[in-house]
N, C-alpha and C positions, 0 to 999 in steps of 0.2 A: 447546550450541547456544542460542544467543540470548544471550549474556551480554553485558553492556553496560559498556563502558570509561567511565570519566569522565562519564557519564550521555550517550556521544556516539557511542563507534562502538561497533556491538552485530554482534558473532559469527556469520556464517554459516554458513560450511563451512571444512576445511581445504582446503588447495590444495598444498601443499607444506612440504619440510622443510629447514632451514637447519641450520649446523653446532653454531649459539649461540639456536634458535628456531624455531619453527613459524611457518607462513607463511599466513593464515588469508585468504577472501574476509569483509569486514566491510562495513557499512551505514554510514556517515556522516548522520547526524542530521542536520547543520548545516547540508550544503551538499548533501543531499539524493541522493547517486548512490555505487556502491560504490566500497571500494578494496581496495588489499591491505595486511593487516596482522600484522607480524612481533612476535610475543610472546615476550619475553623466556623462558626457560627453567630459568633457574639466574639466582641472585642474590649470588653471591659479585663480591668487589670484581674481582678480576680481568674478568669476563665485564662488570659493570656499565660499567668503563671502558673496555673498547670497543665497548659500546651507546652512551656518552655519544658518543663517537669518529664511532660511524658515524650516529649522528641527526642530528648540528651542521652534516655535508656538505648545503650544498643548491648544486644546479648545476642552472641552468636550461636546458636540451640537449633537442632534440629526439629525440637518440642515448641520453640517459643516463636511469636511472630511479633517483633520488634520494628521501631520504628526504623526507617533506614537511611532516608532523605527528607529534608522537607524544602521548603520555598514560601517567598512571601510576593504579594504581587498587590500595590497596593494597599488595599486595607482590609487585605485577605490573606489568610497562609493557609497551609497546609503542611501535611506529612508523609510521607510514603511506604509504605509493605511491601510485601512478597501479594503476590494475590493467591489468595485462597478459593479455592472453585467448588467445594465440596460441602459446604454450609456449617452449619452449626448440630453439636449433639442434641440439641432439639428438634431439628431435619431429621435424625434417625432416629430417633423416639415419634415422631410422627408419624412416620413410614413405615415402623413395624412394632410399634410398642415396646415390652419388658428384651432385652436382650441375652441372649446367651450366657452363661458367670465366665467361662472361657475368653469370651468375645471381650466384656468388659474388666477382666484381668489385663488383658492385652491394653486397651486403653487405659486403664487406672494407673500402671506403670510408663506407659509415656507420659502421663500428666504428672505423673511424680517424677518422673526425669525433667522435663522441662523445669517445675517449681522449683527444685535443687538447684537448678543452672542462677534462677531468679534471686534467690534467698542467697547463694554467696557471693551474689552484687552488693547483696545489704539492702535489697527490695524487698517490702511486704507488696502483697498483689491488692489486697483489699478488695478483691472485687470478683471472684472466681464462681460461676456460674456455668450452668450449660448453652449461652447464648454466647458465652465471650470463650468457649473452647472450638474451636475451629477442626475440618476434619478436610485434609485432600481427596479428590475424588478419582478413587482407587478401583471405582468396580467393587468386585466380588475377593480382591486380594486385599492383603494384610492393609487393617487404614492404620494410618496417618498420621494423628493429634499434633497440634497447636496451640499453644496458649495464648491467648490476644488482650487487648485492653486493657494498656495501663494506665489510663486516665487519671484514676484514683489514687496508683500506688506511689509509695513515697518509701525514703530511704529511712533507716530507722537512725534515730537522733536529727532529724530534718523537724520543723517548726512546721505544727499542722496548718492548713490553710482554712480548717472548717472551725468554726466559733468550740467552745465548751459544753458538751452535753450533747454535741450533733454527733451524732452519728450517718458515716456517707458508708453507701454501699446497695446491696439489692438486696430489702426485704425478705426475707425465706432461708437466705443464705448465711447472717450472721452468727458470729461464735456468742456463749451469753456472757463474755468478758467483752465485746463489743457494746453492748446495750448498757453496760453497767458504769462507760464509759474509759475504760481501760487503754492505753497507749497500743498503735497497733504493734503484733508481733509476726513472728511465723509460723506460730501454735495457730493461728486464725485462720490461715491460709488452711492448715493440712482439715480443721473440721470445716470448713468449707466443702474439700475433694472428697471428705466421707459422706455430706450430703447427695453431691452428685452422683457416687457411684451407687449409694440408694437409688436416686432416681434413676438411674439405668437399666438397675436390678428389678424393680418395681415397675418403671414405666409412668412414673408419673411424680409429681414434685410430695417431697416428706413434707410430713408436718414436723419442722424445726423444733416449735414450744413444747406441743405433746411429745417429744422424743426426749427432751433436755427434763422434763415433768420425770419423765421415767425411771432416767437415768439416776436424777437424783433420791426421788422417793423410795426405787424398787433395786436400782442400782442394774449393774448391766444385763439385759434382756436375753431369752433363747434367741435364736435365731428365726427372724421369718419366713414364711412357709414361701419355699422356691430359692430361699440363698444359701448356699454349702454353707456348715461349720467352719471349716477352716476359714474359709472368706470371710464368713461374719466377725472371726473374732480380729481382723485384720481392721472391716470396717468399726466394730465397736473401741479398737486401739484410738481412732480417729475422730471418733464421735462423742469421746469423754468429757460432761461439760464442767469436769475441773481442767486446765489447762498443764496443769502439771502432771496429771493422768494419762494423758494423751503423747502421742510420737512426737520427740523433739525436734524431729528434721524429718524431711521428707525420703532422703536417702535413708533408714532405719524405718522408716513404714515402707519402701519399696525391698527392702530385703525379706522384711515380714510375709508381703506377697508375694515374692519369688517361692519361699516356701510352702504358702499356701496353696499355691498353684500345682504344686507337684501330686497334692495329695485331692486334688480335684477330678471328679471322673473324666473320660477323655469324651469329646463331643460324636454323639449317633449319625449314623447316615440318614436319617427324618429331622436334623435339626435345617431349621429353613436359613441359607448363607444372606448374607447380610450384604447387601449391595450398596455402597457408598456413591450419589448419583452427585453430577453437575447439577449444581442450583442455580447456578447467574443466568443460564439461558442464552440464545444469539446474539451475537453483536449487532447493533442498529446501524441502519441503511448508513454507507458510509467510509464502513470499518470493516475490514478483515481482519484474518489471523498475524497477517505481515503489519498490520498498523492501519492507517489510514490508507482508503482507497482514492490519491489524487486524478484529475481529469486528466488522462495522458491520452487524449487523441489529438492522431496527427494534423500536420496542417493542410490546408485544401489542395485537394490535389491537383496537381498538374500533367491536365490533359497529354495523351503523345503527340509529338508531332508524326505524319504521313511521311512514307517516305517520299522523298521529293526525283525519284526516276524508277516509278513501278515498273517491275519487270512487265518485257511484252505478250501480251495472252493471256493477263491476268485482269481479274473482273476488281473494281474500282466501286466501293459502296457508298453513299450517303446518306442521310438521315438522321435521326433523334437518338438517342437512349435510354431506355426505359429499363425497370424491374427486370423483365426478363433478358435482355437482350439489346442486339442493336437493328432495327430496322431502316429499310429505305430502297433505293431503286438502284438494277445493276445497270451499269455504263462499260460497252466493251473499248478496247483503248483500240483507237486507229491503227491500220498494219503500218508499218514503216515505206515510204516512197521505194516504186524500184528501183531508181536511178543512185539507193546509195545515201541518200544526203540524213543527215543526221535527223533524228527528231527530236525537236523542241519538248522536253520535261512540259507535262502537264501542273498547272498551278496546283499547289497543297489545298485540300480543301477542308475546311476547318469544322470537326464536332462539336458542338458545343458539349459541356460536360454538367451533369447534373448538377444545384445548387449547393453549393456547402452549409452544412452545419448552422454557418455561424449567416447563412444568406444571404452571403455575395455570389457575387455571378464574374467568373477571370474571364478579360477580356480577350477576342481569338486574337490571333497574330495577325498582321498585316499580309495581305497578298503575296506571293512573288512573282514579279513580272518574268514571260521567258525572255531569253537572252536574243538579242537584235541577230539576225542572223548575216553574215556576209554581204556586200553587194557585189554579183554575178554580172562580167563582161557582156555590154549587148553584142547582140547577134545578129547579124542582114538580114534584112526582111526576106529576102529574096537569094538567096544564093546562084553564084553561078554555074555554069551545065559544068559536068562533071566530065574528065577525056574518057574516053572508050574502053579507055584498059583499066580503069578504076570501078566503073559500074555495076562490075562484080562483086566489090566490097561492101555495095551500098544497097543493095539485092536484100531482099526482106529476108527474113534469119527463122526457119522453124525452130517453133519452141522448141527447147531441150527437155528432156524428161526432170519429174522433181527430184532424183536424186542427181544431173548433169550441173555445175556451174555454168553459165554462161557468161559471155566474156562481149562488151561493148566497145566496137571500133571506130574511137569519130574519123571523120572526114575529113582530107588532108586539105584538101581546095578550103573548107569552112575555115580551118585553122589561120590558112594562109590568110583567107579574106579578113580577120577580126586582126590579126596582126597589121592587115596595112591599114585597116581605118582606126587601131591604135596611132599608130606613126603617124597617120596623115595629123590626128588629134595634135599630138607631141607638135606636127610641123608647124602648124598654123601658126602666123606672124599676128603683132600686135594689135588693136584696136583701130579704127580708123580716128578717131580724138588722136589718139595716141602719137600716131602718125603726123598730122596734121601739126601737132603739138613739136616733134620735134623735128619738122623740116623748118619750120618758121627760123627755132632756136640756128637751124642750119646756117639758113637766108642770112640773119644779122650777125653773126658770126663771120658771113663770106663779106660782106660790107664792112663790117669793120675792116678785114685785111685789107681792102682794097683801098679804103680812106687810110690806114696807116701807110702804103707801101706808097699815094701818090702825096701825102704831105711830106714824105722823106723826102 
């Protein structure tokens, strides 16, 4: 499951099984929707040349389902189709036995339109059966028909691949110029399609030999009980087992039916409709309708960050994360100072965030430190008395009501004071080293002058 041809068409399911291959549902990469694809099985030259045989056929038929692509991968190939989802006229013979003559006028004519498309390629089919006629799945509306599997067929003047005396094909179904060893033609083909629409009619596979026994000994028969005259003598044109008796072309037995048809009673409201169903079934875990269903989940996530200056009067959570929710403990945030001064942002405080997927664990962010705040002028321990006329200012203040501003008045004296123990700071002369240090440089300096001015 999932293997991939040519880096193009990759493997779904099998669907069925062919004489020379398996018959696989595959994905087409290119052109984006499935198809069916027949994988070679054996790789001996024989088998090889008539893979190359039945890939090279392409016929554009609404009737026919030709090969359309193939690919080799290794020491493997294959080929491509349309995919067909509605099974085989053995599916519908299974599911409701004998059918309608209306019903299979309607098919017998698409299958004759297809084999006409076939036959003026210069293909015999060799091989035409109710398992290799294929049906879309139409419901309860007009089906479908499809021709399929040209494994066998070859062009006519093309060098047989099967020894002298063999005959290839599916038992039940050959003409009696097949068995007698005859080159194949397109007489072969058409008593082949009079078999099947027997079997449609009937609901179960003819007896080939006894019908050819009949034919020859008693020559052409009534008709059997359940198939209109007109229809019969359409299929007895097709069933002649002299080949020169029989419809030269399949276009000339599809006009035969056309007229048959007209003189066919019209179908009762008690006849049961005939519902053509899906046979492949779901796609396996994997696959959708779009193609393959890749892993497209995202990468882990990353946690929010907090905001880093919750507004104030808002509740501030911490805790874990679970299934339902986020639990942990409310913390009310500080009011702000009265005097004004800013407040310090409270540090982020970090959730951890559930495990990812893939089982790591993202590490939180670093803390952030709050920001150093100013440093604030000292102030006199002790202040001095205030004059007389000022003490009014300095008088305890009734609160104001909550909706009043209030308005704070420092102290002019205080003001005064911090200003001169600034300056006195600013005044302050140098160190006593310092000092010391440069009266000395004074001294030898005044000694020097005095030793130059008395050796002059």
């Amino acid at each position: 499951m999932g293997e991939v041809f040519a880096g193009r068409y990759e493997l779904v399911d099998p669907i069925g099984r062919g004489g020379v291959g398996a018959v696989w549902r595959a994905w087409d990469h290119r052109r984006r929707r499935y198809v069916a694809a027949k994988v070679l099985q054996q790789s001996d030259a024989h088998t090889l040349l008539r893979f190359v045989r039945e890939q090279a056929l392409r016929i554009d038929h609404p009737h026919v389902l030709a090969p359309a692509s193939w690919a080799a991968d290794d020491d493997k190939v294959l080929f491509t189709m349309d995919l067909v989802s509605g099974g085989s006229l053995a599916h519908v013979i299974g599911d409701y036995g004998p059918l309608p003559a209306r019903y299979v006028c309607t098919l017998l004519d698409q299958l004759l339109s297809g084999l006409a498309a076939v036959h003026a390629e210069g293909v015999v089919h060799r091989d035409i059966k109710p398992a290799n006629v294929l049906l879309e799945a139409t419901g309860t509306g007009r089906p479908h028909l499809r021709l399929s599997d040209f494994g066998i067929s070859m062009r006519k003047g093309e060098p047989r691949l099967t020894e002298t005396n063999y005959v290839v094909g599916t038992p039940g179904y050959f003409a009696p110029e097949q068995m007698d060893g005859a080159e194949p033609d397109f007489t072969a083909d058409l008593f082949a399609i009079g078999l099947v629409a027997l079997y449609l009619l009937e609901g179960q596979k003819p007896d080939s030999r006894a019908l050819v026994d009949h034919f020859t000994s008693h020559g052409t028969p009534g008709a059997p009980q359940g198939i209109p005259e007109p229809l019969w003598q359409v299929l007895a044109g097709l069933l002649q087992p002299d080949p020169e008796a029989r419809f030269r072309s399949a276009t000339g037995a599809r006009k035969a039916l056309a007229t048959a048809v007209e003189m066919l009673p019209e179908s009762g409201p008690d006849d049961e409709p005939v519902e053509i169903f899906d046979q492949l079934g779901p796609l396996p875990a994997g696959f959708g309708p779009e193609g393959p269903e890749r892993d497209t989940a995202p990468e882990d996530p990353v946690p929010p960050e907090a905001p880093a200056h919750p507004p104030t009067g808002t509740i501030s959570t911490t805790g874990t994360t679970g299934t339902t929710g986020t639990t942990g403990t409310a913390t009310p945030l500080p009011p702000p100072p009265p005097d004004g001064t800013p407040t310090p942002p409270a540090p982020d405080r970090f959730v951890p965030p559930p495990p990812s997927p893939s089982g790591r664990f993202p590490v939180p962010p670093p803390p952030r430190q709050p920001p150093t705040p100013p440093p604030h002028p000292a102030r006199p321990a002790t202040p001095p008395p205030l004059p007389a006329t000022l003490t009014a200012l300095t008088a305890p203040v009734t609160p104001a009501p909550a909706h009043t501003a209030v308005v704070h008045i420092p102290a002019p004296a205080a003001a005064r004071a911090a200003r001169a123990s600034r300056a006195a700071r600013r005044r302050r002369g140098p160190s006593r080293r310092t000092a010391l240090t440069m009266l000395a440089l004074a001294l030898i300096c005044f000694a020097g002058g005095i030793w130059a001015l008395s050796a002059a």
